[in-house]
N, CA, C and O of each residue as an XYZ file, in Angstrom:
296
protein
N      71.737     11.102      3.763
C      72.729     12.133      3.527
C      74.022     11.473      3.062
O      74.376     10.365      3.464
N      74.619     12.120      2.302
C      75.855     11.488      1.250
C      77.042     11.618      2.419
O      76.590     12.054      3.478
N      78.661     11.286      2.434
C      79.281     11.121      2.882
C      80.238     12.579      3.266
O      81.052     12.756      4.173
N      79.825     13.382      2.318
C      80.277     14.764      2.445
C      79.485     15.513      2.321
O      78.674     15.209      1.446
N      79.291     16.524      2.867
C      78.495     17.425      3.481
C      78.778     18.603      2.195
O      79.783     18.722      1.494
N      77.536     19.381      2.181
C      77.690     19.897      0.555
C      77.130     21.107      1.240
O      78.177     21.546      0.764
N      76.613     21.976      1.799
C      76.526     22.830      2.399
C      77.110     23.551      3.337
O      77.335     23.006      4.417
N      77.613     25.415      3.055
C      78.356     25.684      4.114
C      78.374     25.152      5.906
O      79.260     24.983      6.743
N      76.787     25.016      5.884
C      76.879     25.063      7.231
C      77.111     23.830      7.811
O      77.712     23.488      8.830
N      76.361     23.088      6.739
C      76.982     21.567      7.384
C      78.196     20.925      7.221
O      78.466     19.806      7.657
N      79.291     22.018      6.268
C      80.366     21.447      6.986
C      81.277     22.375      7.670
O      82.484     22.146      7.606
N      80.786     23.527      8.400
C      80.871     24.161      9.574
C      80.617     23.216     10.750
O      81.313     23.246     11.765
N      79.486     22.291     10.554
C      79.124     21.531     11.768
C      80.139     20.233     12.039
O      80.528     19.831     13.136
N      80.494     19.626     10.554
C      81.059     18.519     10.700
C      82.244     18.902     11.194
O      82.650     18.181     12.106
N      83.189     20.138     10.778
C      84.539     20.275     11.179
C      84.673     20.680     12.531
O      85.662     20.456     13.228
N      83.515     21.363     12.927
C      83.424     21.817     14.342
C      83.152     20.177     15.580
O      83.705     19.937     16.653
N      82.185     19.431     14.876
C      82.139     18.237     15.487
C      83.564     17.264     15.600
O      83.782     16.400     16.450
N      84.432     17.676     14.500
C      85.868     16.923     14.688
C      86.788     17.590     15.215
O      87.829     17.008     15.518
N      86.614     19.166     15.489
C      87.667     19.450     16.212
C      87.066     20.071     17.587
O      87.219     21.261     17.863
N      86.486     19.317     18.284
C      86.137     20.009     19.348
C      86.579     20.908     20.185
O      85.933     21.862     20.617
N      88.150     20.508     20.539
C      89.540     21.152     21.080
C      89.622     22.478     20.711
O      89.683     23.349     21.578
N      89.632     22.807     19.258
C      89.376     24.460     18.508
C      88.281     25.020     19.348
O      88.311     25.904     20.205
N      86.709     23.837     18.610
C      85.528     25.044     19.150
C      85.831     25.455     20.826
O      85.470     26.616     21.019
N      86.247     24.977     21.747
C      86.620     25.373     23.219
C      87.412     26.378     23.127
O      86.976     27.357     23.733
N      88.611     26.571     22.504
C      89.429     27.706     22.376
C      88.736     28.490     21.683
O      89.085     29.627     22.000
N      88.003     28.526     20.966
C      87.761     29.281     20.449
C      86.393     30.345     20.961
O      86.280     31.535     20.666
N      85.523     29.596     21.723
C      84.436     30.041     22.566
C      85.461     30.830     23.903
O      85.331     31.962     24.367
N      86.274     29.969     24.199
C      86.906     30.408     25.665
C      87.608     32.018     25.417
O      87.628     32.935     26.238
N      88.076     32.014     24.231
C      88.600     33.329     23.319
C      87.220     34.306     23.440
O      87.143     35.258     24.216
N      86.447     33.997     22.774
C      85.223     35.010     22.641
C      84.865     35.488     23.876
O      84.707     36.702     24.002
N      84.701     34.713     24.860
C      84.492     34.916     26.271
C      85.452     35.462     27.050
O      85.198     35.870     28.184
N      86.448     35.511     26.602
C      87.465     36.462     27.273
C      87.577     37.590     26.562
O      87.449     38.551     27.321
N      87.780     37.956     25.311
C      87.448     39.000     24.955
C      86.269     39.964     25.006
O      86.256     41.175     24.786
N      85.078     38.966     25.420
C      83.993     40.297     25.618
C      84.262     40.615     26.879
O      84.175     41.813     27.150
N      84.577     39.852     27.761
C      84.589     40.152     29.118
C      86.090     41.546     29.236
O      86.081     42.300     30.209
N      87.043     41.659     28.325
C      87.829     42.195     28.004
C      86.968     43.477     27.547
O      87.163     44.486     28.223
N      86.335     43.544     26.827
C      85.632     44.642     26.157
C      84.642     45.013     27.171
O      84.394     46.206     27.343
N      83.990     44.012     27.932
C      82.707     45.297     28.988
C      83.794     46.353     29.981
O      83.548     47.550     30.131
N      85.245     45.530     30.723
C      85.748     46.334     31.371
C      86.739     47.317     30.787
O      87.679     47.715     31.475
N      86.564     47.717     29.563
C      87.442     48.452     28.577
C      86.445     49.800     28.323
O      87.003     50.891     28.443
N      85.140     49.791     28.012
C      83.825     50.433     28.023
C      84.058     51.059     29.193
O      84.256     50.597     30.317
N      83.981     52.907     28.531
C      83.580     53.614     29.931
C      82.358     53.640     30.671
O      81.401     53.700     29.899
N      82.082     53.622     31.677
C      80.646     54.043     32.111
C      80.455     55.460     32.878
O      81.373     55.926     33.552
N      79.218     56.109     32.735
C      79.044     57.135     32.871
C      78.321     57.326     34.359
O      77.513     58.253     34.299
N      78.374     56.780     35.532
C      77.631     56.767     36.317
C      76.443     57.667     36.565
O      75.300     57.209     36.589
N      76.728     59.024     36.761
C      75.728     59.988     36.628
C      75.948     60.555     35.083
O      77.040     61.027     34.766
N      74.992     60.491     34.265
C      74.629     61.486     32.868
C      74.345     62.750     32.869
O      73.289     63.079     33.410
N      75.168     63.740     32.295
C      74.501     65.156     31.861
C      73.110     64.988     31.421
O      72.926     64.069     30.623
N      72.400     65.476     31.668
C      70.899     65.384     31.596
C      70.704     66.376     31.244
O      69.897     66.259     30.321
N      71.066     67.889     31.472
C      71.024     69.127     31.805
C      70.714     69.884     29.835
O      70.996     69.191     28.858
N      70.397     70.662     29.760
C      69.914     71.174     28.475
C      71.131     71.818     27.992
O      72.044     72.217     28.715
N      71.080     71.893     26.690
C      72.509     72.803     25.936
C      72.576     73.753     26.108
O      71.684     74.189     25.381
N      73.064     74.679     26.645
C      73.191     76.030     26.801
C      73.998     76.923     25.468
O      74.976     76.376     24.959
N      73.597     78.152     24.995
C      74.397     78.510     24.098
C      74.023     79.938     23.872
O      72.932     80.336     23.464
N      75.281     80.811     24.254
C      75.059     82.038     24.414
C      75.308     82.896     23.528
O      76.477     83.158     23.243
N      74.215     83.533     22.886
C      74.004     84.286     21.406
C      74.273     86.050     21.936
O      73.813     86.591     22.942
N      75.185     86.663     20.848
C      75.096     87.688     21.131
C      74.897     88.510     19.809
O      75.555     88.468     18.769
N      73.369     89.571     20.273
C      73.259     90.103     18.937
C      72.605     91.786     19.463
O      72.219     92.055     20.601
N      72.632     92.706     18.311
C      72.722     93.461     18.398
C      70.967     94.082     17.541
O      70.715     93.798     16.370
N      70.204     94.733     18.237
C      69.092     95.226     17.493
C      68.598     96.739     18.033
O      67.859     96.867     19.010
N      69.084     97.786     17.303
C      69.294     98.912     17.996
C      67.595     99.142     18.424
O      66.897     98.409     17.723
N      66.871     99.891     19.295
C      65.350    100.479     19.288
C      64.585     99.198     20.488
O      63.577     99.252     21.192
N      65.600     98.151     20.278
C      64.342     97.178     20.723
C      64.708     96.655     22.728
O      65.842     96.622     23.204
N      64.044     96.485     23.132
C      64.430     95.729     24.073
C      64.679     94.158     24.368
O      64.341     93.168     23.719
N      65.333     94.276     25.483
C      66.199     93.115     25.804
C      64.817     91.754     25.573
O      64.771     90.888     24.701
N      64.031     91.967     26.481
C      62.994     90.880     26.297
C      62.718     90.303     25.000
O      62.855     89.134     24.639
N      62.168     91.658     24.137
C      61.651     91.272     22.266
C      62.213     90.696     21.885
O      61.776     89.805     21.155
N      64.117     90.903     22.249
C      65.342     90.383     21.139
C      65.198     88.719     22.306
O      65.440     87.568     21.944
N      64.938     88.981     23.089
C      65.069     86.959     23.786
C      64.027     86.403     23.194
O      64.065     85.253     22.758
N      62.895     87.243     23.117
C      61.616     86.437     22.549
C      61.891     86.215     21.200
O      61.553     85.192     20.605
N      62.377     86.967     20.802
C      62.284     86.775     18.895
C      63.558     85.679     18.415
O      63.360     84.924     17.463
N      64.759     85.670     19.098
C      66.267     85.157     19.274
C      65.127     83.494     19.673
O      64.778     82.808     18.712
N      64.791     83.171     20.811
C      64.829     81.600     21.193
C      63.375     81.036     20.764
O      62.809     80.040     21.212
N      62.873     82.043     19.662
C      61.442     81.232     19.519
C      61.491     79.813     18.616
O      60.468     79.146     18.458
């Protein structure tokens, strides 16, 4: 391998291998910020589970209440 690194990643590796001091701050950063972000995230302890409810109102002169639920939520 030549003296300079000719690929992004390998000289991602080489600069990261010379500045070690950064990659620590910089991991120690990431790690505080996610840990920042799980306790920022609401949690929902118990979930609505429960079905959508949605109350239709309609009008069908002759018919009864049942026909118009049966025909309305089929």
């Amino acid at each position: 391998m030549n003296s300079a690194p000719s690929t992004l990643i390998e000289r991602v590796i080489e600069a990261s291998a010379r500045n070690k001091f950064l990659v620590i701050i910089f991991v120690l950063f990431g790690i505080g910020a996610g840990i920042w972000a799980i306790k920022q995230t609401p949690l929902d302890a118990i979930p609505d589970l429960s079905d959508a409810q949605v109350i239709v109102y309609t009008d069908w002169e002759g018919r009864s209440p049942d026909l118009i639920e049966d025909q309305i939520t089929y």
